[in-house]
OpenMM code with the backbone's topology and positions (N, CA, C; nanometers):
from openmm import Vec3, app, unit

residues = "UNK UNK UNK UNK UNK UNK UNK UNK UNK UNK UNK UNK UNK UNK UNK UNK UNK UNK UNK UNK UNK UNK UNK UNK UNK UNK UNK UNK UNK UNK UNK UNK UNK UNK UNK UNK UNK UNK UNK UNK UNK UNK UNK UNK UNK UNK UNK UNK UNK UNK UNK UNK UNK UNK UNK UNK UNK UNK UNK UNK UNK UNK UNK UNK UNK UNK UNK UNK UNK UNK UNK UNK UNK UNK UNK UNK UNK UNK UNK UNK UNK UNK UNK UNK UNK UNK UNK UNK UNK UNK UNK UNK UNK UNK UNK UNK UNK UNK UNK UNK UNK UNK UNK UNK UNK UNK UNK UNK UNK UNK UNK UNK UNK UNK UNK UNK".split()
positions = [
    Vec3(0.0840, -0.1172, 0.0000),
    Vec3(0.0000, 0.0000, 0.0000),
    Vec3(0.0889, 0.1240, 0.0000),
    Vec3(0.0360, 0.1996, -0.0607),
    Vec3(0.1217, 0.3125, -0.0928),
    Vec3(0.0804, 0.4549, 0.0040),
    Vec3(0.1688, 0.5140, 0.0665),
    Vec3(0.1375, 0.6375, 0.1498),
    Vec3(0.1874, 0.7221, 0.1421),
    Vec3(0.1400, 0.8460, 0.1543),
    Vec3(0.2079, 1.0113, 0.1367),
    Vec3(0.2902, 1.0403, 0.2541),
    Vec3(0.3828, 1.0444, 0.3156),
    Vec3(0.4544, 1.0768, 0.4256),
    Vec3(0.5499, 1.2231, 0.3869),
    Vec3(0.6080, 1.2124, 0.5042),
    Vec3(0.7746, 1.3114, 0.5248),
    Vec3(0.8814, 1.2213, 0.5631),
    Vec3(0.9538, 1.2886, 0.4751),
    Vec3(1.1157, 1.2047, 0.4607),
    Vec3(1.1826, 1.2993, 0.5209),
    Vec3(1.2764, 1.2952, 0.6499),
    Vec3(1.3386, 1.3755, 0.7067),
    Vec3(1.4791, 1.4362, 0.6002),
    Vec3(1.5251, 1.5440, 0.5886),
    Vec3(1.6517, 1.5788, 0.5419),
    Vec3(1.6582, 1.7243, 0.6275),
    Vec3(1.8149, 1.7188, 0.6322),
    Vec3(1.8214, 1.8352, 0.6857),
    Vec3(1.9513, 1.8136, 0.8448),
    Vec3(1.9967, 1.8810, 0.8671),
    Vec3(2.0909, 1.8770, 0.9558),
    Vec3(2.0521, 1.8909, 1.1246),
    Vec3(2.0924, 1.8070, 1.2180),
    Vec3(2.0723, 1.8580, 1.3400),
    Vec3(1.9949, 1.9585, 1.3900),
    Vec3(1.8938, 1.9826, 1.4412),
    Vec3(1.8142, 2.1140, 1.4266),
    Vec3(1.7801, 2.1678, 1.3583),
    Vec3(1.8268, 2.1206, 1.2906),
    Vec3(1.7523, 2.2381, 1.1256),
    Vec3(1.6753, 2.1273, 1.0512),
    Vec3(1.5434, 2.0771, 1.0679),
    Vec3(1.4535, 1.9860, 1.0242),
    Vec3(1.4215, 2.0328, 0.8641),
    Vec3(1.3903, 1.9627, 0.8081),
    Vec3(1.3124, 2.0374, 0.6393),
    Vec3(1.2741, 1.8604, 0.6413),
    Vec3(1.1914, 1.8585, 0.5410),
    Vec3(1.0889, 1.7147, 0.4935),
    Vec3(1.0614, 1.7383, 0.3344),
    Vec3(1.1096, 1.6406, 0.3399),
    Vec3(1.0690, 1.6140, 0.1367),
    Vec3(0.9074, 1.5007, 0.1916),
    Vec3(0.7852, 1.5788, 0.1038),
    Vec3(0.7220, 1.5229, 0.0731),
    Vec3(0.6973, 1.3909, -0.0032),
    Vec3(0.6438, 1.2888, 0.0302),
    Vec3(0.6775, 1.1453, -0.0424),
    Vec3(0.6038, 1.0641, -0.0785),
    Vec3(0.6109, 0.9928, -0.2022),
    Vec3(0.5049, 0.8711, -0.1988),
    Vec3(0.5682, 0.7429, -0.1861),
    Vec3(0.5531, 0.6894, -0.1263),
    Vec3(0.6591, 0.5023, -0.1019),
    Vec3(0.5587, 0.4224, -0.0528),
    Vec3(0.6327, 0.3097, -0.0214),
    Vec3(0.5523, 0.2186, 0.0737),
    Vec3(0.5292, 0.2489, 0.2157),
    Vec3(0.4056, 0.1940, 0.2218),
    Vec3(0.3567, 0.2372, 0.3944),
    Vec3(0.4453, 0.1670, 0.4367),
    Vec3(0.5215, 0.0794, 0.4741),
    Vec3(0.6071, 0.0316, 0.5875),
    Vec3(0.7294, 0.0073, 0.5533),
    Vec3(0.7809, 0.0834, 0.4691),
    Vec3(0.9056, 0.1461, 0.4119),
    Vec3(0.9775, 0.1931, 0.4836),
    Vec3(1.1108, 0.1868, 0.5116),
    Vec3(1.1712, 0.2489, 0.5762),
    Vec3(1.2034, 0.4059, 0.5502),
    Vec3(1.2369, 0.4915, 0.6639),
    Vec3(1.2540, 0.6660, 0.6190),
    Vec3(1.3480, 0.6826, 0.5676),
    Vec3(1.4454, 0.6081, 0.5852),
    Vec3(1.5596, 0.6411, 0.4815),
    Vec3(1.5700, 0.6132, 0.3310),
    Vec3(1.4838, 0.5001, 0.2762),
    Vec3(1.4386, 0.3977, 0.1785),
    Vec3(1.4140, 0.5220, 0.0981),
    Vec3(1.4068, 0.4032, -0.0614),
    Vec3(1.4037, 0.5296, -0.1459),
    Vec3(1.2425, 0.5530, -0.1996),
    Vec3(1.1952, 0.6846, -0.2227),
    Vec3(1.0822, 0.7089, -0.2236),
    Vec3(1.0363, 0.6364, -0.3967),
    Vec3(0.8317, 0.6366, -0.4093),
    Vec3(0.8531, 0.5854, -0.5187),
    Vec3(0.8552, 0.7232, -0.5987),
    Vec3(0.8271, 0.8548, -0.5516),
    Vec3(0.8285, 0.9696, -0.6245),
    Vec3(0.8179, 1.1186, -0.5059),
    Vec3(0.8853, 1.2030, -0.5378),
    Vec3(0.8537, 1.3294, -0.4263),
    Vec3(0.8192, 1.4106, -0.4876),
    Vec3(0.6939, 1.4531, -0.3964),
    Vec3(0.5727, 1.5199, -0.4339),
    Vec3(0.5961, 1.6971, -0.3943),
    Vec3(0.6863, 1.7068, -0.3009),
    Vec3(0.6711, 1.8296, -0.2642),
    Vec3(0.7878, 1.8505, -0.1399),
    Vec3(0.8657, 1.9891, -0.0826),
    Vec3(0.9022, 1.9676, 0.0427),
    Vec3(0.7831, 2.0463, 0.1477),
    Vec3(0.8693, 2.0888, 0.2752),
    Vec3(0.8084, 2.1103, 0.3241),
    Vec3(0.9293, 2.1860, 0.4976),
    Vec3(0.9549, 2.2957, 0.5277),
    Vec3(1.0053, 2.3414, 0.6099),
    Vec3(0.8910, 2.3919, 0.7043),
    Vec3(0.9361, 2.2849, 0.8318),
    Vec3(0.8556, 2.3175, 0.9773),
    Vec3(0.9097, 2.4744, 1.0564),
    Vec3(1.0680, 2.4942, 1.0222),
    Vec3(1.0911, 2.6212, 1.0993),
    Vec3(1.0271, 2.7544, 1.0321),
    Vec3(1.0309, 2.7612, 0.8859),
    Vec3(0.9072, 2.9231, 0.8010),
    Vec3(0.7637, 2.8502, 0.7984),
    Vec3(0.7248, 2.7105, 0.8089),
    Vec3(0.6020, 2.6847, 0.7928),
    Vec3(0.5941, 2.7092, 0.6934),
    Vec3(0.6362, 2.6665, 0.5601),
    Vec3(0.6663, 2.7104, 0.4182),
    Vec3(0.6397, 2.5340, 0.3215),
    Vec3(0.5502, 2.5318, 0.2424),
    Vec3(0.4945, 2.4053, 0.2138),
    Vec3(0.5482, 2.4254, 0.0307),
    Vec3(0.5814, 2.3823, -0.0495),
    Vec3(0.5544, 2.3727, -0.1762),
    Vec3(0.5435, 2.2249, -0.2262),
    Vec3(0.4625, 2.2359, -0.2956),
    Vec3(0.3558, 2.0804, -0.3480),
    Vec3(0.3549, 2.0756, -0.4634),
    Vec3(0.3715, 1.9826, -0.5428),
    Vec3(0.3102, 1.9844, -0.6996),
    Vec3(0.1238, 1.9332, -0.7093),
    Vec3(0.0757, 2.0250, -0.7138),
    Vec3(-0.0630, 1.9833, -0.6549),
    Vec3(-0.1002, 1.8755, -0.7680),
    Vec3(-0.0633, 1.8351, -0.9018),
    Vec3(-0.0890, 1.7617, -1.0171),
    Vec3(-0.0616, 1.5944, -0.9887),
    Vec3(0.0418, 1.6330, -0.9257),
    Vec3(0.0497, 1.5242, -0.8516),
    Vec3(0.0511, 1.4301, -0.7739),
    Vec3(0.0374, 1.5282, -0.6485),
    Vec3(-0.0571, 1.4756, -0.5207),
    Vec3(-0.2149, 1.4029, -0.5936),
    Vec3(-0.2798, 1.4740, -0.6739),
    Vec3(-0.4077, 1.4175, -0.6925),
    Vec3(-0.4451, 1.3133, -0.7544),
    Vec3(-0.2785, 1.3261, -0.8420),
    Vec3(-0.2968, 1.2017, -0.9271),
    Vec3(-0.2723, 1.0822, -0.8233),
    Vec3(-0.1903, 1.0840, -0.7308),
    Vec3(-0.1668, 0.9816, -0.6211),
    Vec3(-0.2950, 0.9216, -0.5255),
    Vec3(-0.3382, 1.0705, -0.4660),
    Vec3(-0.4696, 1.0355, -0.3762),
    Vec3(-0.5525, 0.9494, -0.4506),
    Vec3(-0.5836, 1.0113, -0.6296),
    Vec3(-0.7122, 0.9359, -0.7438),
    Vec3(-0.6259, 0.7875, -0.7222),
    Vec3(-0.4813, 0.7446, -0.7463),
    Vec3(-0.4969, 0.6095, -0.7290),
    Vec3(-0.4837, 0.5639, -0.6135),
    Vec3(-0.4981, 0.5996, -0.4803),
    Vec3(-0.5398, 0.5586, -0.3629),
    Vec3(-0.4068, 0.5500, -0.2778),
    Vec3(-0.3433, 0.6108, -0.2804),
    Vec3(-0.1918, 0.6368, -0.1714),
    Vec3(-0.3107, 0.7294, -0.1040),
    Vec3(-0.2701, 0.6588, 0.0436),
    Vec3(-0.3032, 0.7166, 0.1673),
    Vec3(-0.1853, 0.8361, 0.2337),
    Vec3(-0.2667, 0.9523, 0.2905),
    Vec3(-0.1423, 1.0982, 0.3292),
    Vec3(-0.2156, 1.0237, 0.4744),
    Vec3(-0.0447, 0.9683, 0.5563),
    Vec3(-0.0711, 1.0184, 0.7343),
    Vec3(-0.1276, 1.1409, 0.7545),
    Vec3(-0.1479, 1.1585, 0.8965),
    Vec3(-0.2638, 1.2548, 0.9312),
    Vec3(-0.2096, 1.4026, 0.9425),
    Vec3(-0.0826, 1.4014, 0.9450),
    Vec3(-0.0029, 1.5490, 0.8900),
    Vec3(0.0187, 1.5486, 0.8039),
    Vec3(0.0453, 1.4808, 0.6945),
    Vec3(0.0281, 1.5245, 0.5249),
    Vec3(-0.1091, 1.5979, 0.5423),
    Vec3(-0.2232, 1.4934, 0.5492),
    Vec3(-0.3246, 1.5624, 0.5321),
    Vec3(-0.3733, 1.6600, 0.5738),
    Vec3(-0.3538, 1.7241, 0.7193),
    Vec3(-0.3557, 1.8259, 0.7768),
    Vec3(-0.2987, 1.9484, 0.6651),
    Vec3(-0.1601, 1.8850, 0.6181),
    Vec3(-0.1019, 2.0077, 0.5857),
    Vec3(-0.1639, 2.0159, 0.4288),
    Vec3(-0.2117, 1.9123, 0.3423),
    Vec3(-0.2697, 1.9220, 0.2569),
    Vec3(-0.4110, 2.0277, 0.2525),
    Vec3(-0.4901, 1.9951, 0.3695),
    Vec3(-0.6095, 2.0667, 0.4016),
    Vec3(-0.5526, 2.2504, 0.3985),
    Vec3(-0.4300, 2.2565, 0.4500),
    Vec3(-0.3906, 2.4017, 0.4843),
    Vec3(-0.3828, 2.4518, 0.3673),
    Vec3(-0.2998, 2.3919, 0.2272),
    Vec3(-0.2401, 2.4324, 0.1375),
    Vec3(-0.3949, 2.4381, 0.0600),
    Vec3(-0.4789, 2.3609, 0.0764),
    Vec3(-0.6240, 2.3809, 0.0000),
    Vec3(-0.5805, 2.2360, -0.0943),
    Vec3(-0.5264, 2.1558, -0.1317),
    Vec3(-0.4809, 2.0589, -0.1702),
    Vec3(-0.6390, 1.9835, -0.1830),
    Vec3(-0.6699, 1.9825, -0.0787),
    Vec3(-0.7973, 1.8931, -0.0558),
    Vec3(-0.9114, 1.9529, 0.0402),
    Vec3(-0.9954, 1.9168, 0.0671),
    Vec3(-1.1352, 1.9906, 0.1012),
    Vec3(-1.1581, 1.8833, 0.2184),
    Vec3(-1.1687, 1.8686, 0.3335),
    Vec3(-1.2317, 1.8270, 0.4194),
    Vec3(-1.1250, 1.8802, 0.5545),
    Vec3(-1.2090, 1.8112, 0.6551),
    Vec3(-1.2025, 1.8363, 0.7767),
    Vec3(-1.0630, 1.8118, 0.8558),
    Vec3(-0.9850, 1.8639, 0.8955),
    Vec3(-0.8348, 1.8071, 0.9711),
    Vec3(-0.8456, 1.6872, 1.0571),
    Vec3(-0.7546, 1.6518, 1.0720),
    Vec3(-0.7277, 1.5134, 1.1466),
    Vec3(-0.6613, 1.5123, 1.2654),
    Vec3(-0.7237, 1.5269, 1.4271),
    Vec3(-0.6589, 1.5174, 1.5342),
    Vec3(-0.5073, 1.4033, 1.5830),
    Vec3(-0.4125, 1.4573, 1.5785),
    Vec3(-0.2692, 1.4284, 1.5413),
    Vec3(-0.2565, 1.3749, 1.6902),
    Vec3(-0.2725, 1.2105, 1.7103),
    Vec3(-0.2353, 1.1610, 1.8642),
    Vec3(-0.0485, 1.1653, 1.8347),
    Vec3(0.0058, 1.2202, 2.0162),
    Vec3(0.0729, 1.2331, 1.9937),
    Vec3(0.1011, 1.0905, 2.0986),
    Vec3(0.2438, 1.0391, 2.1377),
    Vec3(0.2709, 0.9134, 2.1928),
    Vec3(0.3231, 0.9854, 2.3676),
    Vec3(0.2174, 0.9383, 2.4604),
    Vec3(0.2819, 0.9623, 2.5723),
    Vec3(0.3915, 0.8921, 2.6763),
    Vec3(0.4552, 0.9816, 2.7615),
    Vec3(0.5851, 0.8616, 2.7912),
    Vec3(0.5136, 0.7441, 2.8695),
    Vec3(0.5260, 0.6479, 2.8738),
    Vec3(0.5208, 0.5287, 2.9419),
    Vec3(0.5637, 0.5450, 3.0819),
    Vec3(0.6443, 0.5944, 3.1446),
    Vec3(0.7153, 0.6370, 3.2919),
    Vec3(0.6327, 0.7103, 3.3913),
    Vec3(0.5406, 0.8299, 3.2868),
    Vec3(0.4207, 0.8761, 3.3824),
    Vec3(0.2982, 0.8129, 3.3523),
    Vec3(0.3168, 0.7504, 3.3043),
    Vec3(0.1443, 0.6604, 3.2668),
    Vec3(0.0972, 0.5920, 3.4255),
    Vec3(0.2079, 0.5447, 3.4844),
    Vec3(0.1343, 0.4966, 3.6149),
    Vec3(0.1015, 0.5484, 3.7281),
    Vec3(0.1849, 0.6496, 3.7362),
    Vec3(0.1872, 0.7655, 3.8477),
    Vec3(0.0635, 0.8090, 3.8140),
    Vec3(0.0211, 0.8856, 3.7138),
    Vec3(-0.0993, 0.9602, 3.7115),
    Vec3(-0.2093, 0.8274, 3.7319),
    Vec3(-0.1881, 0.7058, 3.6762),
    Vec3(-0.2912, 0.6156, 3.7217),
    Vec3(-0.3418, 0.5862, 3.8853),
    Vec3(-0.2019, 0.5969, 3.9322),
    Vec3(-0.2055, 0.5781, 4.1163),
    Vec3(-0.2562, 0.6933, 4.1759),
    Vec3(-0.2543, 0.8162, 4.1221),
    Vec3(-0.3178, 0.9519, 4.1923),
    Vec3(-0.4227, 0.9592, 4.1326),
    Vec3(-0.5067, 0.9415, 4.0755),
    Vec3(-0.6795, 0.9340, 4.0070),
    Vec3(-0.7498, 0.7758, 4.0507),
    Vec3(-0.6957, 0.6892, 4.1200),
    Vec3(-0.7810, 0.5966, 4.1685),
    Vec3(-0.8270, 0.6011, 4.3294),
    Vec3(-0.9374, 0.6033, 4.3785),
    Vec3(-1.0520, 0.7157, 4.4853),
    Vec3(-0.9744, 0.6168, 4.5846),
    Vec3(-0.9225, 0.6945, 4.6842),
    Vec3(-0.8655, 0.6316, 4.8245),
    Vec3(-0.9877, 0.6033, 4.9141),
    Vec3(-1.0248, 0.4687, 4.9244),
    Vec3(-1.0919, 0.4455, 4.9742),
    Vec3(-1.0566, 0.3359, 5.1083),
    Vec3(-1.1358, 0.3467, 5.2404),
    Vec3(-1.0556, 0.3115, 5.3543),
    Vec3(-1.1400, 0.1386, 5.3466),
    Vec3(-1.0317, 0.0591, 5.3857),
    Vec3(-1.0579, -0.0857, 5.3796),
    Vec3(-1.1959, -0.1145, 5.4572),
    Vec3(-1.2708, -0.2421, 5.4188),
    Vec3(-1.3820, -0.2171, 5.5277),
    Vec3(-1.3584, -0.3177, 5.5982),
    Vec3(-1.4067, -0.2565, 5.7564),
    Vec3(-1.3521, -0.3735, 5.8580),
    Vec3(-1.4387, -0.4385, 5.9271),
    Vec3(-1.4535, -0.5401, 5.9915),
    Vec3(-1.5928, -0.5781, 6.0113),
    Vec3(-1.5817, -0.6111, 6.1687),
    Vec3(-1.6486, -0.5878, 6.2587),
    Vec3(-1.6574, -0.6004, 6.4060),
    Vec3(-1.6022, -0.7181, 6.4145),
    Vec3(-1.4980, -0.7685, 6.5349),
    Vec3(-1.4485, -0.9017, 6.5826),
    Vec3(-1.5611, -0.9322, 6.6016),
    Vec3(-1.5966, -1.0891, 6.6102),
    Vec3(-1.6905, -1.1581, 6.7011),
    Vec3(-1.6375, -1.1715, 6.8133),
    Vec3(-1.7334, -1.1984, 6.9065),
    Vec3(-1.7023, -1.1572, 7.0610),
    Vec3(-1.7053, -1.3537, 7.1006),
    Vec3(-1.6186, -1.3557, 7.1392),
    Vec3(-1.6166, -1.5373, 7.1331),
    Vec3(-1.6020, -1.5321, 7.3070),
    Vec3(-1.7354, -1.6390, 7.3122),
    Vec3(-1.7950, -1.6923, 7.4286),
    Vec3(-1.6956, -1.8245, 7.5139),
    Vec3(-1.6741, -1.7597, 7.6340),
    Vec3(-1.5900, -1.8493, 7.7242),
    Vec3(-1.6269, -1.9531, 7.7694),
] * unit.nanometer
topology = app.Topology()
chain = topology.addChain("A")
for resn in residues:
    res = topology.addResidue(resn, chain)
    for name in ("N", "CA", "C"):
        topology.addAtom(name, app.Element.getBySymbol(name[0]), res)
């Protein structure tokens, strides 16, 4: 299956993304099957070949949910944005689980009174 992603290039801190079409479980370094566009996160500066994005979407390459986001921005495509889950650390996942479960006091039940 074929998907629209970002291919990282660019030096240490200085991020830039070549727009891409490859295989969905392709590796990021792997070579793309065609690049569609880049894309710089530090000006927020997008250029696309829009002729070709459409020709991709018409044969059914899927854009992750920030292509499409950023597709929606550029007007690329017409619908609604896509809420971008981000991955939380695993290290506070339990802590916040142990402080949101209701401290509740054990229940104790009267000794029986045992007959001499």
């Amino acid at each position: 299956m074929l998907a629209i992603k970002f291919q990282r290039v660019g030096k240490k801190h200085q991020p830039s993304y070549r727009i891409v079409v490859a295989e969905k479980r392709s590796k990021l370094g792997g070579p793309p099957v065609e690049q569609v566009g880049i894309y710089d996160p530090i000006t927020k500066k997008a250029s696309l070949e829009k002729e070709r994005v459409l020709h991709w979407l018409k044969i059914g390459a899927q854009p992750t949910p920030s292509i499409h986001n950023l597709f929606v921005n550029q007007g690329v495509i017409f619908s609604p944005k896509i809420a971008v889950k981000m991955k939380k650390p695993e290290a506070a996942a339990p802590a916040v689980a142990a402080a949101s479960a209701p401290e509740t006091a054990p229940a104790v039940s009267p000794a029986p009174e045992q007959a001499a």
